[in-house]
N, C-alpha and C positions, 0 to 999 in steps of 0.2 A: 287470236287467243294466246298464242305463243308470248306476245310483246304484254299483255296482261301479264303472266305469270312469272317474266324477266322481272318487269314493274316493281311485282309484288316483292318478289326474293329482294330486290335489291331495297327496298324500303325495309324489311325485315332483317337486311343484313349490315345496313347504313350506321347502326348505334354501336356494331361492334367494331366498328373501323374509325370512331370517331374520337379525334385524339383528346386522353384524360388533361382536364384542365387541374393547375395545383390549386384549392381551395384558398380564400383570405383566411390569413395569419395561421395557417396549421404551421408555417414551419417555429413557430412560436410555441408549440405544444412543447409540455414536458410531465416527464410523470415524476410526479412532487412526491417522495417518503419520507419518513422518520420515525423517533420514537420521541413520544412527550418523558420527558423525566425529569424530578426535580434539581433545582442549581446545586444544593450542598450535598446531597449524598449520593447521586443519578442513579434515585431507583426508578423506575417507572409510576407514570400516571396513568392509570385507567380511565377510559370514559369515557377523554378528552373533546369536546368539542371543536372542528376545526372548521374554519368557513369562508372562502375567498370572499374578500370587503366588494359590496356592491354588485354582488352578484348570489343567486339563489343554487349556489354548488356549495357543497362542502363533504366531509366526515365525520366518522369520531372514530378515537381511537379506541384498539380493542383492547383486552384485559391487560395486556401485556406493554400498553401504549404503544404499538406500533399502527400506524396509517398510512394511506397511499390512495392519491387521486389524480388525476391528471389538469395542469392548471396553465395558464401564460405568465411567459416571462412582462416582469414589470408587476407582477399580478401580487397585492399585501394581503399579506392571510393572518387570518386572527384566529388567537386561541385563548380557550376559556373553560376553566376545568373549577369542578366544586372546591372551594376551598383556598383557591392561589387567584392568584392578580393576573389578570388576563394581560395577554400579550399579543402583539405583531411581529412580522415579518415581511419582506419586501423582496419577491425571487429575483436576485441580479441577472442582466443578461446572459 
C-alpha cells in the first residue's frame, strides 16, 4: 500500500518538475502599436481597420486612432479606413 501512494504522489508531482519547453516562433512575438493619422496634417483616424494579411487577427483603431495587437515579425499588416487609400506595412525584424 505504501508503494501505491509513493506511485501516486509522484505521477501527480511529475508535470511540475517537467522542464518548460519554449513554444515555435513565440520568440517572434511582438506587440505591434500605433496611431492611424493622416500624411498632411497628422491628425488622427478613427475606426481604422487593422488586419495581419493572411491571417484571421486583427484591430481597429479607437477614437483617438490609437491600436495595439500582438503580431510576427515578417508579419504585412494592412490598413483600411473609410475615406483613404488603404495601405500596408511589413514588421522588419
Amino acid at each position: 500500500m505504501k508503494i501505491y501512494i509513493i506511485v501516486l504522489s509522484l505521477l501527480f508531482l511529475l508535470p511540475f518538475f517537467h522542464p518548460l519547453k519554449a513554444q515555435d516562433g513565440i520568440d517572434d512575438l511582438i506587440q505591434f502599436s500605433g496611431i492611424t493619422v493622416t500624411a498632411d496634417s497628422l491628425n488622427p483616424v478613427p475606426f481604422t481597420r487593422i488586419v495581419i494579411k493572411n491571417k484571421m487577427k486583427g484591430t481597429t483603431s479607437d477614437v483617438y486612432g490609437y491600436f495595439s495587437f500582438v503580431a510576427h515579425k515578417q508579419d504585412t499588416i494592412l490598413f483600411n479606413a473609410l475615406g483613404f487609400k488603404p495601405a500596408s506595412y511589413v514588421i522588419p525584424d
